[in-house]
C-alpha positions as CSV (number, residue, x, y, z in Angstrom):
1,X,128.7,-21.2,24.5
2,X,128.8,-17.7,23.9
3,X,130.8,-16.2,20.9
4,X,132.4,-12.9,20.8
5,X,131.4,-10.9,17.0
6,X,134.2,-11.4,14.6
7,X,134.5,-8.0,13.9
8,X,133.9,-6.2,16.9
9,X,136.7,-8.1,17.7
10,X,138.9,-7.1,14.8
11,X,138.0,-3.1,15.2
12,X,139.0,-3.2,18.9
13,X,142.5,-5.0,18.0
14,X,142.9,-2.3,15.6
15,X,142.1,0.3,18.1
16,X,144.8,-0.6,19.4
17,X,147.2,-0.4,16.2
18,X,147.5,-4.2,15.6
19,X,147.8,-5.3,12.3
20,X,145.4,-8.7,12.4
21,X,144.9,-11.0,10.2
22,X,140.7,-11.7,10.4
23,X,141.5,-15.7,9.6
24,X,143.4,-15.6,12.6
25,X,141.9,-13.7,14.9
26,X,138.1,-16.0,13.9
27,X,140.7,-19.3,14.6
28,X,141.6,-17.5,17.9
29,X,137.8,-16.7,19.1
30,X,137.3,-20.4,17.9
31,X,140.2,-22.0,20.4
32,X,139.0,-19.6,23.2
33,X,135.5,-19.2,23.0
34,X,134.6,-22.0,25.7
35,X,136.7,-20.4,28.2
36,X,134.1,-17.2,27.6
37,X,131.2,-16.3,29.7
38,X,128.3,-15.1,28.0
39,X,128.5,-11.3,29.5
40,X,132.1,-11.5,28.0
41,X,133.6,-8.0,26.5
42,X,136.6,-7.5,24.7
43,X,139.1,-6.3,26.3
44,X,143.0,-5.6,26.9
45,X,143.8,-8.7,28.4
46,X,142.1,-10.6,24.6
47,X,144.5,-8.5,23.0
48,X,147.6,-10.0,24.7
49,X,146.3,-13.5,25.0
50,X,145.8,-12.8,21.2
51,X,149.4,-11.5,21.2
52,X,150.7,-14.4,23.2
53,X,148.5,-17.4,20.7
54,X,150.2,-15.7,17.6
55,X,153.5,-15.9,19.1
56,X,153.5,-19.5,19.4
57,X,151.2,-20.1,16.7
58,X,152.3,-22.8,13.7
59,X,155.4,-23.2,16.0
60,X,156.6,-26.5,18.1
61,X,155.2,-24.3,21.0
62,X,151.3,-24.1,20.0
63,X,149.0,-25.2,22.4
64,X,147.6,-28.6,21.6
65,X,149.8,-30.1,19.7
66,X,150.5,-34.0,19.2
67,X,154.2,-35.0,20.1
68,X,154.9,-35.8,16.7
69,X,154.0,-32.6,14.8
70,X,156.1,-30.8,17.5
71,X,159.2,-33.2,16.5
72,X,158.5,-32.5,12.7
73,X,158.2,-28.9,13.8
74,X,161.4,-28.5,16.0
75,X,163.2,-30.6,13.2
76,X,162.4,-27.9,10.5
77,X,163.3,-25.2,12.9
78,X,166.8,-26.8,13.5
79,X,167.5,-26.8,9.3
80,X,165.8,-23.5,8.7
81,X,168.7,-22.2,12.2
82,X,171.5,-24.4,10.4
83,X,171.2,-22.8,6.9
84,X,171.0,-19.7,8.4
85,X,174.3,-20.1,10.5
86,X,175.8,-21.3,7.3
87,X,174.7,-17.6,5.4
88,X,175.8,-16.0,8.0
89,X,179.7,-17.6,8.3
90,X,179.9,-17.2,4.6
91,X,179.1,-13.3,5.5
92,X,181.3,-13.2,7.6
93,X,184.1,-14.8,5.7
94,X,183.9,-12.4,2.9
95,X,183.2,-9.3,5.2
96,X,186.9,-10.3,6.3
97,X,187.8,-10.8,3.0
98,X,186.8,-7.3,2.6
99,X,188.8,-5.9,5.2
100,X,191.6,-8.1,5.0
101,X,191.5,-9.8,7.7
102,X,192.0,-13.5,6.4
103,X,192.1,-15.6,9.3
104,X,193.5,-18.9,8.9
């Protein structure tokens, strides 16, 4: 198994302007490294599937996953959108308020 240098990695991500956290992008080369060959260079195409593996990563999306932790996951992310709907009404309510339009 071939492994790609840490921080040749990390300088060619920020060649490119992306902020990366070097935690991440190690766990990253970690997941992917045995679908490297050894002659392997990094290129655009790592920086999007490193785009794409951040997107989805600590999410009920991430590759890998058992079905439980995606339940527990998806069940967080349903109170977390719930308390948020609930800010956002009370927002509303008072930006009527504000402009008097109390709607009954």
């Amino acid at each position: 198994m071939s492994r790609i240098p840490l921080t040749e990695t990390i300088k060619f991500f920020r060649s490119y302007g992306v902020k990366c956290d070097e935690k991440w992008v190690e766990e990253w080369l970690n997941v992917t490294s045995h679908t490297r060959d050894v002659n392997h260079q990094i290129g655009e195409e790592d920086l999007y599937e490193f785009n794409e593996w951040c997107r989805w990563k600590d999410t009920a999306y991430e590759k890998g996953l058992d079905d439980q932790t995606k339940i527990e996951r998806l069940l967080e992310e349903i109170a977390d959108l719930k308390s948020e709907i609930s800010l956002l009404k009370k927002e509303k309510e008072e930006l009527e308020n504000q402009l008097g339009m109390n709607i009954f």
